[in-house]
C-alpha positions in Angstrom: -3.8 7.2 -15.8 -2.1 10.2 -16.7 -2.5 11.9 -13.8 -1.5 9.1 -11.3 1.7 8.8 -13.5 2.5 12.6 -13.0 1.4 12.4 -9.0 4.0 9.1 -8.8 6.8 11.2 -10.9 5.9 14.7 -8.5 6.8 12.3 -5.0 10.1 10.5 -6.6 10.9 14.0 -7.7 10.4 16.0 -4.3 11.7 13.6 -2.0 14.8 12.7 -3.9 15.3 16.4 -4.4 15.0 16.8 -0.7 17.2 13.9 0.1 20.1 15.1 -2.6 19.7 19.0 -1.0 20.5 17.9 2.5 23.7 15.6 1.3 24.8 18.2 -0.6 24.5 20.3 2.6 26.5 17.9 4.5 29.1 18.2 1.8 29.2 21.1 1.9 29.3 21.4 5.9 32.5 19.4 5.4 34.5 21.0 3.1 33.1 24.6 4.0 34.0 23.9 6.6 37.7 23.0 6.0 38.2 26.0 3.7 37.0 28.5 6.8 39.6 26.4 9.5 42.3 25.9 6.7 41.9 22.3 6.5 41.6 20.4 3.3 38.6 18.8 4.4 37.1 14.9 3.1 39.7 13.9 0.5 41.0 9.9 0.9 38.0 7.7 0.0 38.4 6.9 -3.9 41.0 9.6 -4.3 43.3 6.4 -5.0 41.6 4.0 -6.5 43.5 1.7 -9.3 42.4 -0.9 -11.3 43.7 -3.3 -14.1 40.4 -4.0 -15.5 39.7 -2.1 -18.9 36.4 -1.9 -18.5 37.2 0.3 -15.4 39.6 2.5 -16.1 38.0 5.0 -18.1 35.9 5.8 -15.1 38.9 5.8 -12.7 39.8 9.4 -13.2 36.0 10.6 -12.4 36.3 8.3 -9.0 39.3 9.8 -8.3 38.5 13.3 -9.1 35.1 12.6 -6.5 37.3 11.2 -4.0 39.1 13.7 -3.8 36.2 16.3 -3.8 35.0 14.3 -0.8 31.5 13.2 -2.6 32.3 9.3 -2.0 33.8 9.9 1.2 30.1 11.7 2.3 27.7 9.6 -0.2 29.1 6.5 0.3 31.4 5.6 3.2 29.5 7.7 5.9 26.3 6.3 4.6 27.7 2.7 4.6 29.4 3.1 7.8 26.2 4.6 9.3 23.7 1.6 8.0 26.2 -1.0 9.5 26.5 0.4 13.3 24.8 -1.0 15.8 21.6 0.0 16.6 21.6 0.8 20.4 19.0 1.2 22.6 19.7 2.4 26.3 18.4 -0.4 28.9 15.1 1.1 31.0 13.2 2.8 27.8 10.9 2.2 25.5 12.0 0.8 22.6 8.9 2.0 20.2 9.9 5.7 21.3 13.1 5.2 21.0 13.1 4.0 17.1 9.7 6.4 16.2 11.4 9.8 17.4 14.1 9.8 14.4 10.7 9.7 11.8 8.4 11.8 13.8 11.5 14.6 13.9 12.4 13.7 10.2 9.0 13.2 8.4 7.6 16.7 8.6 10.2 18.1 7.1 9.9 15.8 3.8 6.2 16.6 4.0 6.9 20.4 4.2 8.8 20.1 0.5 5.6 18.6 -0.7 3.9 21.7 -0.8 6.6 24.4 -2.0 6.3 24.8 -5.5 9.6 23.9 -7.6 9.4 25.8 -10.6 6.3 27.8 -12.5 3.4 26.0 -14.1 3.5 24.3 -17.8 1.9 22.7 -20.2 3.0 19.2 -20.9 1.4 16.8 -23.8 -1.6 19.0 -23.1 -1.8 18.8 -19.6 -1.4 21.3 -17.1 1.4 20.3 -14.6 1.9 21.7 -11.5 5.6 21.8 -9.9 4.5 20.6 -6.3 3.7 17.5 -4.5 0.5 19.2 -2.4 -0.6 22.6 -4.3 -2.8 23.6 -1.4 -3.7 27.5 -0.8 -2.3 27.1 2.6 1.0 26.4 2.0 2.8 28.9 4.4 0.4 27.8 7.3 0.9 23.5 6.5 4.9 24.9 6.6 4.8 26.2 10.2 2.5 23.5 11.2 5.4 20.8 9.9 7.6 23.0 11.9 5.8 22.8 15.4 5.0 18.7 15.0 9.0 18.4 14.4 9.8 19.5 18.1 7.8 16.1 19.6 10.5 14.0 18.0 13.2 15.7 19.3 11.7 15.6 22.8 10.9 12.0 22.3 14.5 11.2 21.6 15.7 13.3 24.4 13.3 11.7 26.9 13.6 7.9 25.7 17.5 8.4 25.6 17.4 7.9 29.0 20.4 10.1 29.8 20.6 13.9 32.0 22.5 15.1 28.9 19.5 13.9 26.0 16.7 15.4 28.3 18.6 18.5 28.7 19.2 19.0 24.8 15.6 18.0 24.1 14.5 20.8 27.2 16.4 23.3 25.3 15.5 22.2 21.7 11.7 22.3 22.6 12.1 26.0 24.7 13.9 27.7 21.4 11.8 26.5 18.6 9.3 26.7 20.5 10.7 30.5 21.0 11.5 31.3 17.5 8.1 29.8 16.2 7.0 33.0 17.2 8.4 35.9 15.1 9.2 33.3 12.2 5.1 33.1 12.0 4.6 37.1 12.6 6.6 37.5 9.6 4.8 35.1 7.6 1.8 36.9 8.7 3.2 40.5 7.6 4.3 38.5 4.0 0.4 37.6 3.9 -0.7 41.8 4.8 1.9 42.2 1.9 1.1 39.5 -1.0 -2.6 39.4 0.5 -2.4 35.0 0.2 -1.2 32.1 2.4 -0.4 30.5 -1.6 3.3 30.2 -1.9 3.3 29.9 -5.8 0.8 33.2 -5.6 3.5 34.7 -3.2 5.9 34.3 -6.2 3.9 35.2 -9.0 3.1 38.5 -7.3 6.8 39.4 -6.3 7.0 39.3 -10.5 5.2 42.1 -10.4 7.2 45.3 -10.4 7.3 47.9 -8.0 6.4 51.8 -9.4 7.6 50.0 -12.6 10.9 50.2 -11.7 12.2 47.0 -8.9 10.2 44.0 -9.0 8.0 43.3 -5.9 10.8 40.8 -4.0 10.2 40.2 -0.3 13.5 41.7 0.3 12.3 44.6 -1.4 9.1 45.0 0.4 10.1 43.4 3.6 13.4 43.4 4.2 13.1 44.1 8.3 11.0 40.5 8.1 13.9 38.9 6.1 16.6 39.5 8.8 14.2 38.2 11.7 13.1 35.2 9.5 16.8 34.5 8.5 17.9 34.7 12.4 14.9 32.6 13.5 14.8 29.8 10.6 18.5 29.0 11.4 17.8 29.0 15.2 14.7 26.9 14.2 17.2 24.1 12.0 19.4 24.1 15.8 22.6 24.8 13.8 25.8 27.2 15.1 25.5 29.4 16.7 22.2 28.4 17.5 22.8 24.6 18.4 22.8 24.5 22.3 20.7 21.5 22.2 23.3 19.4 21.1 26.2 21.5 22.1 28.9 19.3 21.8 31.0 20.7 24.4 28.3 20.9 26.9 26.1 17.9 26.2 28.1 15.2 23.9 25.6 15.3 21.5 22.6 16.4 22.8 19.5 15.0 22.0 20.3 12.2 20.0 23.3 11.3 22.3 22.0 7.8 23.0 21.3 6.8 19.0 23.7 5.1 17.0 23.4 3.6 13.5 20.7 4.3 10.5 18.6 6.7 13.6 21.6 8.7 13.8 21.5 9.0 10.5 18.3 10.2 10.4 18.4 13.2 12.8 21.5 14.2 10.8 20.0 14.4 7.4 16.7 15.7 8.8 18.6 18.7 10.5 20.6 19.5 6.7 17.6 18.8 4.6 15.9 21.3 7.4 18.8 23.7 6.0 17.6 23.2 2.5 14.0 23.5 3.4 14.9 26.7 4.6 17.2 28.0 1.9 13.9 26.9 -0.4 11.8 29.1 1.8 13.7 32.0 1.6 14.2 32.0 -2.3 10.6 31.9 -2.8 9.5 34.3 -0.2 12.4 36.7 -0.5 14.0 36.6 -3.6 11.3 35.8 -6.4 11.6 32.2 -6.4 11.9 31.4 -9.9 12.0 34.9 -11.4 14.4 36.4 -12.9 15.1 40.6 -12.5 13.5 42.4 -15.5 13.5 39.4 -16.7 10.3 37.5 -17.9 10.4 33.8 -19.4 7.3 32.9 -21.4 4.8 31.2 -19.4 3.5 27.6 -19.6 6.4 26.6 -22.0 8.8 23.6 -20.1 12.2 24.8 -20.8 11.0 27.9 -19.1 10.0 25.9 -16.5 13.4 24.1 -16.4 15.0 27.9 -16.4 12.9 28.8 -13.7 13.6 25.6 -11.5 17.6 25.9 -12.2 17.1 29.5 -11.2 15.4 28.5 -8.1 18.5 25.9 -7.3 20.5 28.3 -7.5 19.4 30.4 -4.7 18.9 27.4 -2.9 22.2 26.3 -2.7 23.5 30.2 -2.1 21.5 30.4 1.2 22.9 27.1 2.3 26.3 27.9 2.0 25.2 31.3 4.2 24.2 29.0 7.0 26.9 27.1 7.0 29.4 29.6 6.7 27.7 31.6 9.5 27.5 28.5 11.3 31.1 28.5 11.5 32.3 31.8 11.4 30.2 32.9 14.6 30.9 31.4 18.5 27.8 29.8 19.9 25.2 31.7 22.4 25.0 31.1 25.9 21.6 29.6 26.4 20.2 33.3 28.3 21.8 35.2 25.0 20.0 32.7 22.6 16.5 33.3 24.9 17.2 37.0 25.0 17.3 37.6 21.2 14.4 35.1 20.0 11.7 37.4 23.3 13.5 40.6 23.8 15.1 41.3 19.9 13.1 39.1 17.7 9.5 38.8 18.8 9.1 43.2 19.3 10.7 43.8 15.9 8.5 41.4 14.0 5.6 42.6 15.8 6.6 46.5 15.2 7.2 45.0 11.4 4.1 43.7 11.0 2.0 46.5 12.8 3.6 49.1 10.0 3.2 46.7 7.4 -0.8 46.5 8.1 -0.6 50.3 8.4 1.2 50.9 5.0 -1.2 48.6 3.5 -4.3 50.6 5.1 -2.6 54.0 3.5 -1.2 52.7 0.1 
């Protein structure tokens, strides 16, 4: 009973993480945003409110503090405004394609948090918990996988959209992940030369280790040529600036998901920022020691170390989504042959050149 408790507390916990990470990455899209065009950014919803009820007002100056911030204007207008549209469907398509694309390119995303550890294991009321949804050995592989199954959605939507400028954005959304799938799995593969498992919660228990006793065993530290590629491929992979030709505005209205309206809009939009977060999670654990602290080490199994180590983790989180977004509008977006270019004649040699003297260090050392 116990155990199916834990299991039911694990999924509430992953998936509403997952859900709060990517609105707090459209937040932060918003006013980031703002700051980098000098604009003030979401500011009117709530900022205003009054009220003569007593039992209100001491909550008034919080609502007006979050409208002001933006949070209502992006938690709770958008979302409201979003669920109330009308749900279009462009005449001559198929209507069960057209409402299953928005899952199929948003539900391996949620299933890849399943299996990313959260935090490091502990001992609760005499149980061992584990801080993931899925703790399966073959995390990294199941990760890529989720990545490769997203691409049929967004070809789905582009195709049932039934419009030159949703095929087109699906064409080119398909031809660059499909692109970047490539070095992002040959640096995966040099991380497993390195750590020697496809285990993610192994990957950061051994980048605790320290390094000739003196740096501790980070993926930045023992891979830092795999970083930069997996950085510039996982942000072309999340089709975000100045990687997002398949829904280039300027180009092609919105791309893929031109012809949806309503709550499947708002679907492709929080799976592409909770993509972001995904990401951001995948890079603090491979890269930057997950939970760990430098010279640093929390006792082990105990649950407020485990509550360190998660906040820890959050923290890094959040820092690499506010990279991609700031990148994301700092730099102009590739021509389509410049975006091809880097992910075959830039990307793909240097991770395979990475990962050929990676296996050859670890034949030497």
């Amino acid at each position: 009973m116990f155990e199916l408790l834990v299991l039911l507390i694990k999924v509430i916990v992953v998936m509403n993480l997952a859900l709060v990470l990517g609105s707090l990455c459209t937040w932060l899209e918003r006013k980031g945003s703002a700051l980098i065009q000098d604009r003030v950014g979401a500011n009117r919803a709530g900022a205003f409110i009054e009220s003569d009820k007593w039992y209100v007002k001491p909550a008034l100056p919080v609502v007006r503090m979050m409208g002001w911030l933006g949070f209502i204007n992006t938690f709770v207008c958008d979302s409201v405004k979003g669920l109330w549209k009308e749900d279009f469907v462009p005449a001559g398509t198929s209507k069960f394609l057209h409402a299953v694309a928005p899952i199929i390119a948003v539900l391996p995303i949620m299933l890849a948090f399943a299996v990313l550890p959260l935090a490091p294991n502990f001992t609760l009321f005499g149980y061992n918990i584990h801080p993931r949804l899925a703790p399966i050995d073959a995390g990294l592989l199941f990760v890529l996988a989720m990545g490769s199954v997203a691409v049929y959605g967004v070809a789905i939507a582009g195709w049932t959209g039934n419009n030159k400028f949703s095929l087109l954005g699906a064409l080119r959304a398909a031809a660059q992940m499909i692109s970047y799938e490539l070095p992002m799995g040959l640096v995966f593969v040099a991380l497993i030369v390195v750590y020697g498992t496809l285990d993610v919660y192994t990957i950061v228990e051994e980048q605790g280790k320290m390094l000739w006793g003196v740096v501790p065993q980070w993926g930045i530290v023992m891979q830092p040529v795999g970083f930069v590629v997996l950085l510039l491929a996982g942000m072309a992979e999340t089709k975000r600036g100045p990687f997002d030709l398949p829904e280039a505005e300027s180009e092609l209205a919105a791309g893929y998901f031109t012809e949806y309206s309503g709550m499947k809009f708002l679907l492709f939009w929080l799976g592409e920022f909770c993509e972001i977060a995904l990401f951001g999670l995948l890079l603090a654990l491979l890269f930057f020691g997950g939970w760990q602290i430098p010279w640093v080490r929390l006792p082990e199994g105990v649950w407020w170390a485990a509550l360190v180590g998660h906040l820890v983790l959050m923290t890094k989180v959040v820092f690499f989504c506010v990279l991609q977004i700031v990148i994301r509008w700092t730099l102009p977006r590739f021509r389509y042959d410049q975006l091809m270019n880097l992910g075959w004649k830039m990307l793909l040699p240097v991770s395979l050149a990475n990962l050929a003297i990676t296996a050859i260090m670890k034949v030497l050392l």
